[in-house]
RODO-2510 file (C-alpha; in nm, 4 decimals, decimal comma):
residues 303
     n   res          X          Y          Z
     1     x     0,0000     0,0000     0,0000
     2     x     0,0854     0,3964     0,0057
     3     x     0,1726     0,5791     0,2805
     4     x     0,3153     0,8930     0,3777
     5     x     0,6190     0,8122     0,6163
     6     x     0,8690     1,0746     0,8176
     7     x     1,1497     1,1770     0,5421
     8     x     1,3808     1,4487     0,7130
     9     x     1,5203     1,5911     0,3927
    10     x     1,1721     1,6055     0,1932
    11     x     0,9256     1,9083     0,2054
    12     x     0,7448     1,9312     0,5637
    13     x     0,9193     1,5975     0,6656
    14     x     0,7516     1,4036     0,4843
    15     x     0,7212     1,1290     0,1576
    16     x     0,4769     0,9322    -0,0180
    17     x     0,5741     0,5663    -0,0806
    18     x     0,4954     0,2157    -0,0688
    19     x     0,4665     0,0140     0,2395
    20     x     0,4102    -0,3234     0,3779
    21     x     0,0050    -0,3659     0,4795
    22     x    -0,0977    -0,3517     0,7915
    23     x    -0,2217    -0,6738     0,9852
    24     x    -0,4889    -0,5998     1,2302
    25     x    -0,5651    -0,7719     1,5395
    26     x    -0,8333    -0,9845     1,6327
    27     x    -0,9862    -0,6578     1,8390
    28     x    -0,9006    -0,4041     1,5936
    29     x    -1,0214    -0,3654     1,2221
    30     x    -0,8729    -0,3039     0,8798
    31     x    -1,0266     0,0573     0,7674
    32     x    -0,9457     0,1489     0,4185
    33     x    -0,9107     0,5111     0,4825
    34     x    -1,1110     0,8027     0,2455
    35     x    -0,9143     1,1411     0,4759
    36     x    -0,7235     1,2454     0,7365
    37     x    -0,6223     1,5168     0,9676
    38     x    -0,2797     1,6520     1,0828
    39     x    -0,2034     1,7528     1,4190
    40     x     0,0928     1,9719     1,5786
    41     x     0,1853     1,6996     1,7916
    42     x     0,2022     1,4073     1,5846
    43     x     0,4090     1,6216     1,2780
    44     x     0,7474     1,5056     1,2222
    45     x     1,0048     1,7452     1,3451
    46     x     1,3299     1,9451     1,3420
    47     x     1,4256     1,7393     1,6911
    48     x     1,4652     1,4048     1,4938
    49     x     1,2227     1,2236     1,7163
    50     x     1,0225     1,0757     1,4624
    51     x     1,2881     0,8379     1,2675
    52     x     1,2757     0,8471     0,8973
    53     x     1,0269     0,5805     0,7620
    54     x     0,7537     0,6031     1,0782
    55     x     0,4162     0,6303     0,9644
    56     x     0,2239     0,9053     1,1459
    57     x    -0,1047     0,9272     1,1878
    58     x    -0,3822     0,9187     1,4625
    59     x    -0,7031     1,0400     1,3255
    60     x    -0,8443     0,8994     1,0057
    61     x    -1,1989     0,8079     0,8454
    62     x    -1,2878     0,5200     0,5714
    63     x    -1,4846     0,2178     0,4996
    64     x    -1,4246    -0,1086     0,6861
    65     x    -1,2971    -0,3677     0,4792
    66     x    -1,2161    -0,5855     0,7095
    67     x    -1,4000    -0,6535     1,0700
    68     x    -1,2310    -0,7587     1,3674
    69     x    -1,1743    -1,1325     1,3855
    70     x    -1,3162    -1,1756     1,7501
    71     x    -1,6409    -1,0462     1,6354
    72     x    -1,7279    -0,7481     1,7949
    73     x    -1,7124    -0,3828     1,6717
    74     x    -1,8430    -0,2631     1,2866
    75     x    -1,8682    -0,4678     1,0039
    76     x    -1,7310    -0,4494     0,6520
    77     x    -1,8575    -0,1747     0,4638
    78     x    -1,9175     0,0700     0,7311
    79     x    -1,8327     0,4219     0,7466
    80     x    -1,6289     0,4978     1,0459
    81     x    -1,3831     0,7386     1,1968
    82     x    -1,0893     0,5996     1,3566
    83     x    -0,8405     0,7060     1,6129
    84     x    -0,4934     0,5474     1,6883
    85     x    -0,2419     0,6557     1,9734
    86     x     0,0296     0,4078     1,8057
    87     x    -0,0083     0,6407     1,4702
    88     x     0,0106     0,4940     1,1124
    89     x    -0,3245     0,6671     1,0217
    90     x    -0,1921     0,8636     0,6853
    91     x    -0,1930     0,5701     0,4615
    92     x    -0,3991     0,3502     0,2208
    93     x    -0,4723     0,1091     0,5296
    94     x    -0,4872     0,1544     0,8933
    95     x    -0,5612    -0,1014     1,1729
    96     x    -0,7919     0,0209     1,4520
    97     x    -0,8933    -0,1290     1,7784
    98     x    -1,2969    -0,1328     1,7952
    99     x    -1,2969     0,0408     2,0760
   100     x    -1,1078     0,3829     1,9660
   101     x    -1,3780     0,3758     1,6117
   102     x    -1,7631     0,5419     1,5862
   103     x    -1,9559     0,4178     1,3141
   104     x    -2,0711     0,7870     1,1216
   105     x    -2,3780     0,8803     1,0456
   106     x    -2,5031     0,9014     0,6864
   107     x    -2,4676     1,3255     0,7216
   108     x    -2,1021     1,3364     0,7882
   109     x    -1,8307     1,3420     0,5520
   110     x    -1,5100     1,1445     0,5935
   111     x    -1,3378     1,5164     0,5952
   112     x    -1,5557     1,6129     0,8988
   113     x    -1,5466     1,2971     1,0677
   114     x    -1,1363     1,3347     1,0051
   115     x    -1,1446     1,6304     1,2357
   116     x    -1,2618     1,4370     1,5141
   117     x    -1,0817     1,1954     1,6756
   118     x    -0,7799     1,3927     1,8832
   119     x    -0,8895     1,7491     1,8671
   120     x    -1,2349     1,6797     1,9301
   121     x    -1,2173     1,4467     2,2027
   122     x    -0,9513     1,6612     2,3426
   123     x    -1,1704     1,9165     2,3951
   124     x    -1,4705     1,7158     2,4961
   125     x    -1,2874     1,5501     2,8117
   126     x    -1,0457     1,7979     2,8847
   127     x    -1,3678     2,0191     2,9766
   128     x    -1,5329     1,7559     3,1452
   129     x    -1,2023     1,7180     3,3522
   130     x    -1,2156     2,0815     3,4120
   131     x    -1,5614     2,0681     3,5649
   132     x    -1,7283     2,2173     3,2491
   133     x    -2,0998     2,3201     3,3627
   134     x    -2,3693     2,5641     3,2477
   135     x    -2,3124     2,9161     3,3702
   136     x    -1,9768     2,8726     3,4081
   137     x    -1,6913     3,1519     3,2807
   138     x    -1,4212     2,9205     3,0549
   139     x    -1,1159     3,0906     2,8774
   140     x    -1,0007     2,8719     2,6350
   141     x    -0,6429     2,9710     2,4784
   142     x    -0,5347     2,9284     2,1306
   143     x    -0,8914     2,9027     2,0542
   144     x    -0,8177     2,9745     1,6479
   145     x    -0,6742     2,5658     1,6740
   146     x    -0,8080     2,2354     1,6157
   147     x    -0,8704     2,1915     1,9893
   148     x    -0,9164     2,5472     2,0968
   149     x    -1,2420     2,5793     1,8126
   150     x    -1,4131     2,2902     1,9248
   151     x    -1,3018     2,3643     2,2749
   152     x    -1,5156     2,7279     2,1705
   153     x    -1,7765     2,5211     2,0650
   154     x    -1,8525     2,2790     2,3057
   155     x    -1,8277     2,5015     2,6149
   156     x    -2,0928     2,7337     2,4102
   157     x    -2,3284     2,4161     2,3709
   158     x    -2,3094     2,3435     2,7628
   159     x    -2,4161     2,6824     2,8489
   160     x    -2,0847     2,8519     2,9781
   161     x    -1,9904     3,2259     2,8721
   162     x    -1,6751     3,1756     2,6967
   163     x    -1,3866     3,3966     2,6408
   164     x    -1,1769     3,2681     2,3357
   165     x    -0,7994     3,3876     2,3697
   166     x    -0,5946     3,4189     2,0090
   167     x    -0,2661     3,5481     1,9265
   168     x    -0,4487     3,8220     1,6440
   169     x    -0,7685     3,9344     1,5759
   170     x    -0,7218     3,7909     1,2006
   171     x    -0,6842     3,4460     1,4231
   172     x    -1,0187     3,5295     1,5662
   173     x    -1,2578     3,5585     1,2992
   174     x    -1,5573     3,3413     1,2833
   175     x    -1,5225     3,2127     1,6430
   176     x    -1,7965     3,4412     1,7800
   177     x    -2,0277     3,2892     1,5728
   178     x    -1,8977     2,9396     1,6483
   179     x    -2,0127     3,0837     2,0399
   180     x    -1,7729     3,2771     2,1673
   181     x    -1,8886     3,5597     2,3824
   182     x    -1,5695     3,7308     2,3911
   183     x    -1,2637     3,7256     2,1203
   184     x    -0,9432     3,8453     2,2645
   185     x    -0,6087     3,8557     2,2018
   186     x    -0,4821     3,9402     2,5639
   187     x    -0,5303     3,8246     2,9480
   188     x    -0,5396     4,1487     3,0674
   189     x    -0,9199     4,1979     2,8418
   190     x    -1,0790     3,9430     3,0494
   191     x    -1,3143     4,1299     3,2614
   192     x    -1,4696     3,8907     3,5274
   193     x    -1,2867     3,5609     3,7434
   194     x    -1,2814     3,2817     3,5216
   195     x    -1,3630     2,9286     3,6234
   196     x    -1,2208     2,7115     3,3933
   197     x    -0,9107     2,7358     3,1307
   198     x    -0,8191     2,5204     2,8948
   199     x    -0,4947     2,6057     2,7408
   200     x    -0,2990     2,5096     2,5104
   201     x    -0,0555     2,7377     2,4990
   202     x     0,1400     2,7816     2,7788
   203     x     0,3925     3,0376     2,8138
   204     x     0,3019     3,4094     2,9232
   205     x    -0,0213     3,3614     2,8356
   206     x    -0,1069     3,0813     3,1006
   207     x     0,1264     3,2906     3,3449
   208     x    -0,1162     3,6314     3,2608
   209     x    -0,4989     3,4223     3,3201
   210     x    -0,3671     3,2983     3,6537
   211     x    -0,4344     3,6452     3,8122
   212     x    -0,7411     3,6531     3,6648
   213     x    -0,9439     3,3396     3,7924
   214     x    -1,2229     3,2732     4,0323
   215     x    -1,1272     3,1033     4,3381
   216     x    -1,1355     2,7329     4,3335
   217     x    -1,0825     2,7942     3,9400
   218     x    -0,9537     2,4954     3,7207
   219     x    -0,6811     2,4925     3,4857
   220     x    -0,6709     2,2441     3,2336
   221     x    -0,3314     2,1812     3,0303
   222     x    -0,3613     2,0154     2,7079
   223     x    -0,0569     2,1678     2,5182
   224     x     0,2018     2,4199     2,5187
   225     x     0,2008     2,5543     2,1508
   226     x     0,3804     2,9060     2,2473
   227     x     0,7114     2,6805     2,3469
   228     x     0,7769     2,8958     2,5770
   229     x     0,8255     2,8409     3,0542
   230     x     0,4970     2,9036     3,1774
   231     x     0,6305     3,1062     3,5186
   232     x     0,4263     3,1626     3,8211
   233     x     0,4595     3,1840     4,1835
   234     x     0,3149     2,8687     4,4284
   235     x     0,1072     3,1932     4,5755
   236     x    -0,0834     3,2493     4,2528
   237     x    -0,2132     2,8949     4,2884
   238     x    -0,2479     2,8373     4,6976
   239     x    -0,4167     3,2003     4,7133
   240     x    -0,7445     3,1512     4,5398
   241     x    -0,6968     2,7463     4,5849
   242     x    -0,6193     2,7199     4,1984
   243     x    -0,6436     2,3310     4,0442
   244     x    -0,3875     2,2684     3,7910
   245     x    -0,4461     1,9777     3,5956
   246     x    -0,2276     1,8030     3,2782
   247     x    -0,4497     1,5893     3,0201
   248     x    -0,3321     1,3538     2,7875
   249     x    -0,5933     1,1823     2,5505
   250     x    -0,5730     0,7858     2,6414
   251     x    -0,7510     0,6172     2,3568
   252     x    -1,1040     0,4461     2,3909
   253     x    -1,2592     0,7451     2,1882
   254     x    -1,5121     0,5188     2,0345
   255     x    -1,8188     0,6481     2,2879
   256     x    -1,7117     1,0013     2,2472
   257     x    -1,6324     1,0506     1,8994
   258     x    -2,0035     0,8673     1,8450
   259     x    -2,1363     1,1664     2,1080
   260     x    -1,9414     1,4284     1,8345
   261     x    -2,0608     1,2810     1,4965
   262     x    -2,3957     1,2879     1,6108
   263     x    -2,3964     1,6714     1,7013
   264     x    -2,1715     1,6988     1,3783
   265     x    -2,4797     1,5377     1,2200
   266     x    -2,7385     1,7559     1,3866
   267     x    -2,5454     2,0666     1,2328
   268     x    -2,4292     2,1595     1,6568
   269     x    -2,1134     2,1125     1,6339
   270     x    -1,9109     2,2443     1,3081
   271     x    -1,5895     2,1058     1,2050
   272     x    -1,3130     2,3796     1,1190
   273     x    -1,1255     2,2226     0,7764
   274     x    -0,9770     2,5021     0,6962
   275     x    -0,7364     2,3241     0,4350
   276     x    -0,8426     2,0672     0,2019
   277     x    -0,6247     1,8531    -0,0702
   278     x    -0,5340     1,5623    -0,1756
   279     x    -0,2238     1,3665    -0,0038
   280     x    -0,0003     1,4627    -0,2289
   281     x     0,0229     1,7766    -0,1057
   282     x     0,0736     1,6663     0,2709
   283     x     0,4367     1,8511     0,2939
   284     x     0,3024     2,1656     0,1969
   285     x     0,0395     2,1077     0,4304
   286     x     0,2671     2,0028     0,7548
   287     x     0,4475     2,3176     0,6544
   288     x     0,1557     2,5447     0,6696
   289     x     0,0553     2,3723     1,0035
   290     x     0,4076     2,4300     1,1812
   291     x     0,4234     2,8147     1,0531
   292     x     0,0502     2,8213     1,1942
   293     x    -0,0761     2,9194     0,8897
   294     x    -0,3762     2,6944     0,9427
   295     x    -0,6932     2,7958     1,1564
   296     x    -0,8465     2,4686     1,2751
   297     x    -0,7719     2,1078     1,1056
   298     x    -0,5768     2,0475     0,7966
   299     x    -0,7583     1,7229     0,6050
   300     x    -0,5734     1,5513     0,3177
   301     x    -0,7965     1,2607     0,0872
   302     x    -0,6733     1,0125    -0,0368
   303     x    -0,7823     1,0122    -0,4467
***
């Protein structure tokens, strides 16, 4: 089969090529993937720690062609989205334990359904983590991102007042309508004690919203795009009883991303492609996404 696989001298870091096919598990199934979506984290980079000839890859949607041999989970022919911590998503093939795939409904696309699986579901349980619940002030940084829009989104759709942090007001557009109630590009615009942040950025920006929560406020870590220390005092915490809390993804997405293709369906929860080609183009894509060029998800299809 194709696949795109980590080349360090190639544009973005990364080559098209022929690989051997994957051989599922009896849990997991084969999915003959239609798109996928690229993600910050899962990019090869300058650091070297993605080896030349690794397949990335942890979101992807397709057909089914072959169901798990134990039995369980969809059957051939099925539309599904897929998620993978191991990676190997951005080929012809991918394997896919049954619990970490949703079976779409007939409404969604393969490029929506693309979007979902680690951005989404970040969002999703990194707010429930946080506490998310209706009435509720949440600041959500880098809120133009894959994360950070649906982030926007779902807080909206729970019934919080949501202030959606962006590093220019070009970076902001359309995220009011998506349900922010306030678009900023600074900390110090925040007008009333927030209650729950999810950031991920990191950096001055997290070190600027700590003097601005609510006591017993929640802080929910998901990433650290800026690259830069976050630095604080112990005080800033311990004085209004400040929670601090790192989240990492874990797999067994299947429920959720089921919960987010249905609202995807139902035209709730909108999925922000903001580039669109074919595979071939995936180093000028990965390029794009590591000069944050891209607001939201980058999808690539497979023709």
């Amino acid at each position: 089969m194709r696949a795109l696989v980590a080349d360090h001298s190639a544009v973005g870091r990364l080559r098209l090529t022929e690989v051997p096919d994957p051989v599922p598990g009896p849990d997991e199934v084969l999915v003959r993937v239609a798109a996928f979506s690229l993600n910050f984290g899962e990019l090869p980079k300058a650091d070297g720690r993605t080896p030349d000839g690794t397949i990335p890859g942890w979101d992807a949607a397709g057909v089914v062609e072959r169901a798990a041999a134990s039995g369980r989970g969809p059957k051939a022919g099925e539309r599904v989205a897929a998620f993978g911590l191991s990676g190997a998503g951005w080929a012809e093939f991918r394997t896919a334990h049954i619990d970490d795939v949703a079976v779409l409904p007939d409404d969604v696309t393969f490029s929506q359904a693309a979007t979902l699986p680690t951005a989404a579901v970040t969002a999703l349980r990194a707010l429930h983590k946080g506490g998310l619940t209706a009435g509720k002030r949440v600041a959500v940084t880098g809120a133009s991102g894959g994360v950070g829009n649906f982030a926007v989104q779902l807080a909206h759709l729970a019934g919080a007042e949501v202030y959606a942090l962006v590093g220019s007001k070009a970076r902001g557009e359309g995220l009011a309508e998506l349900g922010a109630d306030h678009v900023i590009t600074d900390p110090e615009e925040i007008d009333r004690p927030i209650d729950l942040v999810l950031d991920n950025v990191g950096g001055p920006v997290l070190t600027g919203l700590l003097d601005r929560l609510a006591e017993h406020a929640v802080v929910v870590s998901v990433g650290a795009a800026s690259g830069e220390p976050s630095q604080f005092t112990s005080y800033q915490l311990i004085a209004g009883e400040i929670s601090l809390l790192g989240f990492r993804h874990g797999g067994n997405a299947g429920p959720d991303l089921t919960e987010l293709t249905r609202l995807v369906a139902a035209g709730r929860l909108q999925t922000p492609v903001d580039w669109e080609s074919d595979w071939s183009e995936a180093g000028e894509a990965a390029v794009a996404l590591l000069d944050r060029r891209i607001r939201g998800k980058a999808v690539l299809t497979i023709g």
